[in-house]
ROZA-939798 format. One record per atom (N, C-alpha, C, O): x, y, z; residue number from 1; residue in one letter; atom name. Coordinates in pm, 1 decimal, always signed. Layout:
BEGIN
[[X; Y; Z]; NUM; "a"; "CA"]
...
This chain:
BEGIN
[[+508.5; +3910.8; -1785.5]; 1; "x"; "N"]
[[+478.8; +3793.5; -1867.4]; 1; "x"; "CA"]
[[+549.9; +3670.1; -1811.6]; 1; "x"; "C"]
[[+489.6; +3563.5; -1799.2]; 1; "x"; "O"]
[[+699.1; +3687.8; -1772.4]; 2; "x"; "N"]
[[+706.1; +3566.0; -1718.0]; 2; "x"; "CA"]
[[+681.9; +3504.3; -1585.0]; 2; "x"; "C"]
[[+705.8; +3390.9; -1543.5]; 2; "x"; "O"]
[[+623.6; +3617.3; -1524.1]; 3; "x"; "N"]
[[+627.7; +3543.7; -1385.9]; 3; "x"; "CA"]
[[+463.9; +3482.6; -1389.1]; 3; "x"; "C"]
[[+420.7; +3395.1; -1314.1]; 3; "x"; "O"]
[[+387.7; +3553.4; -1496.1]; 4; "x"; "N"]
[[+273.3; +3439.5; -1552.3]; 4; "x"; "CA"]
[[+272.4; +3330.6; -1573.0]; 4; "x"; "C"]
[[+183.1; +3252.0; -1541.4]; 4; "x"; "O"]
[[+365.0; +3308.6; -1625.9]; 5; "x"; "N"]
[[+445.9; +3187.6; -1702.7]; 5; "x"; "CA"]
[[+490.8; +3091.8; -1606.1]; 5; "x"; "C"]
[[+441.4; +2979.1; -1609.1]; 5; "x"; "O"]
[[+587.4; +3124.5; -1511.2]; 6; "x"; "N"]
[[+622.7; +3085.9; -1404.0]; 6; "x"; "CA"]
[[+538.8; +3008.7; -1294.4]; 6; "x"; "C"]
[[+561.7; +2903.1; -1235.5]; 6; "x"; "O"]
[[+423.2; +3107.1; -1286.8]; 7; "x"; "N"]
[[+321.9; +3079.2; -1194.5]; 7; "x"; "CA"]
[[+244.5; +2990.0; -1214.0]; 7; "x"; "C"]
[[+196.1; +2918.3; -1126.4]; 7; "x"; "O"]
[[+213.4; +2981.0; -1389.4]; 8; "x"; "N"]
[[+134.6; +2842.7; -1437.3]; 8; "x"; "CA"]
[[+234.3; +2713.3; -1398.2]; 8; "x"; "C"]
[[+193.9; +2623.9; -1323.9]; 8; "x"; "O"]
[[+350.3; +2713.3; -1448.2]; 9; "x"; "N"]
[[+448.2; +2632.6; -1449.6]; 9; "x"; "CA"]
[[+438.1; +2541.9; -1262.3]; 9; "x"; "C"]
[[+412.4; +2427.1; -1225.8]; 9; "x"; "O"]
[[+471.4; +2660.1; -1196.6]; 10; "x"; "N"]
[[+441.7; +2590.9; -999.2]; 10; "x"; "CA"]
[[+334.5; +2540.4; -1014.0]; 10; "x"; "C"]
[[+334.9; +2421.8; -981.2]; 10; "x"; "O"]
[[+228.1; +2582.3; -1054.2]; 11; "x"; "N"]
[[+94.6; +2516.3; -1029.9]; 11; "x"; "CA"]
[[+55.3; +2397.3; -1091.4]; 11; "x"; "C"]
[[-19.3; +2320.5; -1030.7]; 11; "x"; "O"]
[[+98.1; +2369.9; -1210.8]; 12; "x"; "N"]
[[+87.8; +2241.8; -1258.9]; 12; "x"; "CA"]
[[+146.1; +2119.6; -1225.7]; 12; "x"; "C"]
[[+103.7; +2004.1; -1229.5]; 12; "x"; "O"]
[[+309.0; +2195.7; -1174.7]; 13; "x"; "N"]
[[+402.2; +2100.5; -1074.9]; 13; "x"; "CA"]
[[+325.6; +2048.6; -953.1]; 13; "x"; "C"]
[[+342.1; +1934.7; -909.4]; 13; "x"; "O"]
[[+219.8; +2160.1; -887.1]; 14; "x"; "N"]
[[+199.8; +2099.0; -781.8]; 14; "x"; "CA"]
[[+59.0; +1975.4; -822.7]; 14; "x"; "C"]
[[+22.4; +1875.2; -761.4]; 14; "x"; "O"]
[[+25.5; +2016.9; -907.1]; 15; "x"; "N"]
[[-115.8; +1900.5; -955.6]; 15; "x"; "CA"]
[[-42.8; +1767.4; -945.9]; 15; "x"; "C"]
[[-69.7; +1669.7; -876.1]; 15; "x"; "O"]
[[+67.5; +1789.4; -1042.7]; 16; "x"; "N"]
[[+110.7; +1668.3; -1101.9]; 16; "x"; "CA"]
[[+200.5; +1586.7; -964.5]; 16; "x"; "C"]
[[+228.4; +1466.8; -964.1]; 16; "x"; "O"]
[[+234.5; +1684.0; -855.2]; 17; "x"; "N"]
[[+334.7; +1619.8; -728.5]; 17; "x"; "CA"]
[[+135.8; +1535.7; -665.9]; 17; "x"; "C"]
[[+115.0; +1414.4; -668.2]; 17; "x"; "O"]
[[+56.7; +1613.0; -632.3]; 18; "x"; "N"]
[[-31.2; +1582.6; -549.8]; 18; "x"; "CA"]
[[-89.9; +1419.1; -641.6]; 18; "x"; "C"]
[[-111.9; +1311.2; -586.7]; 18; "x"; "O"]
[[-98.6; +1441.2; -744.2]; 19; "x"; "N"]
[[-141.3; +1307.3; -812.2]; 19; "x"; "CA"]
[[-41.4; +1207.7; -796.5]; 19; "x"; "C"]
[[-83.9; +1093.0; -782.9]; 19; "x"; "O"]
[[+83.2; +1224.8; -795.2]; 20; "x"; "N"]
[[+206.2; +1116.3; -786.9]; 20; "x"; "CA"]
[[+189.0; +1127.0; -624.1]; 20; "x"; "C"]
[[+240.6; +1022.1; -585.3]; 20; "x"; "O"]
[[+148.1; +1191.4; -520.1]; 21; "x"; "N"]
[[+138.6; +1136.2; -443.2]; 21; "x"; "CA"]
[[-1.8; +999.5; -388.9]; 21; "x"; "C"]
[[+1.9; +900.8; -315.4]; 21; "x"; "O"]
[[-118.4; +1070.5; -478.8]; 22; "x"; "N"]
[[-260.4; +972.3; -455.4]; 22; "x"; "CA"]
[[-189.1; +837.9; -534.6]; 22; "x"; "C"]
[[-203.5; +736.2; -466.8]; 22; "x"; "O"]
[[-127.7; +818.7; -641.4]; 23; "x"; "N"]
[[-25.8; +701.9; -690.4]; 23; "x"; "CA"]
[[+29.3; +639.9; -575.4]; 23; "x"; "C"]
[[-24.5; +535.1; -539.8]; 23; "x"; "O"]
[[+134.1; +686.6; -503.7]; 24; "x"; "N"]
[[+195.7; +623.2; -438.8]; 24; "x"; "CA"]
[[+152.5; +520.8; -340.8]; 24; "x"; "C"]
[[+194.4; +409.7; -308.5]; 24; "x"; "O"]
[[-7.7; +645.1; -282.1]; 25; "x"; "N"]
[[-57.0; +596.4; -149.3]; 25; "x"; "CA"]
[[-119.9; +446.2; -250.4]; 25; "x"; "C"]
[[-96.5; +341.6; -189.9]; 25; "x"; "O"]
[[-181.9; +427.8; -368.8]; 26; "x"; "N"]
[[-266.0; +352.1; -388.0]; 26; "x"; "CA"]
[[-161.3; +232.4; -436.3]; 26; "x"; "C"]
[[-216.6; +123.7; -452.9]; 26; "x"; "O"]
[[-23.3; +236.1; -460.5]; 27; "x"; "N"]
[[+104.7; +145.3; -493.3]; 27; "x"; "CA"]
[[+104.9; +95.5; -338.7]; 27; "x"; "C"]
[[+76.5; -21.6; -313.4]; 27; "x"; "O"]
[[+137.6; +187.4; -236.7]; 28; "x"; "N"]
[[+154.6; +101.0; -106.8]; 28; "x"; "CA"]
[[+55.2; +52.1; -69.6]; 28; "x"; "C"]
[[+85.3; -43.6; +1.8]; 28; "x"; "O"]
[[-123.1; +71.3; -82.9]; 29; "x"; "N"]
[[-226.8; +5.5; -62.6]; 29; "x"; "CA"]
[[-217.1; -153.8; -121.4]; 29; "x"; "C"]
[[-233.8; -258.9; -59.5]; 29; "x"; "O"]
[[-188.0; -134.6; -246.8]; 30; "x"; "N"]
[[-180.2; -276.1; -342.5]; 30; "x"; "CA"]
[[-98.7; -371.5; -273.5]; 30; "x"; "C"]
[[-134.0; -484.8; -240.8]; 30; "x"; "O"]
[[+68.4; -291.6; -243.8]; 31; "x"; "N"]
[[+187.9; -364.5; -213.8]; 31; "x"; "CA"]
[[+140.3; -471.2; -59.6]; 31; "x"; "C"]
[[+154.3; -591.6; -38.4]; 31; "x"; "O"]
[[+95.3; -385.7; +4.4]; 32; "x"; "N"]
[[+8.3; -421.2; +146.9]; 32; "x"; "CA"]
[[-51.1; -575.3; +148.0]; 32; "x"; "C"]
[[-33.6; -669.5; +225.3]; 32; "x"; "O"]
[[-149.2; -554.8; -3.4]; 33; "x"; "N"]
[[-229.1; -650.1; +22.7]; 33; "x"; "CA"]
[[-193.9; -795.6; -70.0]; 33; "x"; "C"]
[[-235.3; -911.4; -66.6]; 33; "x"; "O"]
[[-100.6; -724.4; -147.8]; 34; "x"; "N"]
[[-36.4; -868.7; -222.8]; 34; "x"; "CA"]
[[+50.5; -947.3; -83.4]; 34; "x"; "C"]
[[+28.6; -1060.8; -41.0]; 34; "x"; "O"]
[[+156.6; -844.2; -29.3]; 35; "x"; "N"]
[[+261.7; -847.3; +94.6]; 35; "x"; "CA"]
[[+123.2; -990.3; +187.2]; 35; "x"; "C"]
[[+155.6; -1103.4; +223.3]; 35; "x"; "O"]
[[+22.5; -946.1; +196.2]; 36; "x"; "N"]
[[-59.1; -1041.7; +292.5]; 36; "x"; "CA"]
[[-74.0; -1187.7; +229.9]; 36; "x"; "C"]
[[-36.4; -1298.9; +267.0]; 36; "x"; "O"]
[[-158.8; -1131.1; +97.1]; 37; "x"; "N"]
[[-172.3; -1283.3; +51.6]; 37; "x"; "CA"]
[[-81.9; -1384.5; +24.5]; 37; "x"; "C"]
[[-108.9; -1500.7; -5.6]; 37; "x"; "O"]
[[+54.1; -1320.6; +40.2]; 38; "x"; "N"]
[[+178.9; -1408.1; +28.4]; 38; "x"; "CA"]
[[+205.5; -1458.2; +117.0]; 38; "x"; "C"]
[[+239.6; -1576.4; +114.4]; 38; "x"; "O"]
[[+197.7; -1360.2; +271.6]; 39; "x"; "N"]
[[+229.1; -1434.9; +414.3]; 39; "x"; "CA"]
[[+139.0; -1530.4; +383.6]; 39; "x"; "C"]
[[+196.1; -1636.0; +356.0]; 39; "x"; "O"]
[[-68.3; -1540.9; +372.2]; 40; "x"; "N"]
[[-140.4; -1641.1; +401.0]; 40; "x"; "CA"]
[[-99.1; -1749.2; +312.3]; 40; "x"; "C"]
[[-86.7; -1862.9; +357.8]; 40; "x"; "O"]
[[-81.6; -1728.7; +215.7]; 41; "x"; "N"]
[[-27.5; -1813.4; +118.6]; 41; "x"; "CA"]
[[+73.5; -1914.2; +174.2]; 41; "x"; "C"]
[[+100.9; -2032.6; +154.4]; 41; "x"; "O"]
[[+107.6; -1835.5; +236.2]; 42; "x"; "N"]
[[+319.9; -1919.4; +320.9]; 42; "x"; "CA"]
[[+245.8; -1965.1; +416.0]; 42; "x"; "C"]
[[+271.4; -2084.3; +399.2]; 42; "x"; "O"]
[[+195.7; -1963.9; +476.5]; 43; "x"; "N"]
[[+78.0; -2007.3; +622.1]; 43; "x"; "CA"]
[[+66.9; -2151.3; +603.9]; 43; "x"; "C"]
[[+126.0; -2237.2; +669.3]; 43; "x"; "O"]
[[-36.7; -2173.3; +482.7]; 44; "x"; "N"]
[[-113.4; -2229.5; +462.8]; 44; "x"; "CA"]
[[-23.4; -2334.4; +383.4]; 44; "x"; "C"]
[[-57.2; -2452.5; +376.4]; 44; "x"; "O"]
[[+95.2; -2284.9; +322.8]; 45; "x"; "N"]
[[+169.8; -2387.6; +259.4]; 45; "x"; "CA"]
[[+225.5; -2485.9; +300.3]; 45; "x"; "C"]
[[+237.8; -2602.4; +262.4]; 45; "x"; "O"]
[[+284.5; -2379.9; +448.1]; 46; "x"; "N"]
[[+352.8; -2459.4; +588.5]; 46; "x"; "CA"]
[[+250.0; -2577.7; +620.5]; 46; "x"; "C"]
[[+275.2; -2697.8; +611.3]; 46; "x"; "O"]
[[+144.6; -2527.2; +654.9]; 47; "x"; "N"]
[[+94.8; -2612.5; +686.2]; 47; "x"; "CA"]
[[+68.0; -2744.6; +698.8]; 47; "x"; "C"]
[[+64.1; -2819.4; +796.5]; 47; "x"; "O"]
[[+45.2; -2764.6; +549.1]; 48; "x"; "N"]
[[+33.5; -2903.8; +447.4]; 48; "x"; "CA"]
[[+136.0; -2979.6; +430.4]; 48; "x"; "C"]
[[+115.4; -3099.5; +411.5]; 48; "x"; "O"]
[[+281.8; -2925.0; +433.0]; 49; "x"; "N"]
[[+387.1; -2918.2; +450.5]; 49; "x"; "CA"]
[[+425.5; -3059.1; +581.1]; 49; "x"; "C"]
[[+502.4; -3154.3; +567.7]; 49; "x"; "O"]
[[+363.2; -3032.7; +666.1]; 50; "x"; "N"]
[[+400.0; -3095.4; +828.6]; 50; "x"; "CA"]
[[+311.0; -3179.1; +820.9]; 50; "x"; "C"]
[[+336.2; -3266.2; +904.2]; 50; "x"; "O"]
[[+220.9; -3201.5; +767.4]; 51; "x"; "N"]
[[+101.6; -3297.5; +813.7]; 51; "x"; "CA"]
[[+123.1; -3414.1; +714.7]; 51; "x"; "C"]
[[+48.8; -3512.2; +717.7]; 51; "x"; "O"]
């Protein structure tokens, strides 16, 4: 009985690790693309900046 128990227990751990990992990848996807629009953002600020 408990290593039933047990066995459900690993397996749900691993659902719940594999989903916190598809999280992560889609946190560093986001981080990526805010991270850009801030450089273009700074680009473009410079820019206007000098002229």
């Amino acid at each position: 009985m408990k290593v039933d128990d047990e066995k459900i227990s690993v397996e749900k751990l691993n659902i719940e690790v594999k989903n916190l990992r598809k999280e992560v990848e889609n946190m560093k996807v986001i981080l990526r693309n805010l991270l850009q629009i801030v450089m273009e953002n700074d680009e473009e600020d410079d820019y206007y900046e000098y002229t």
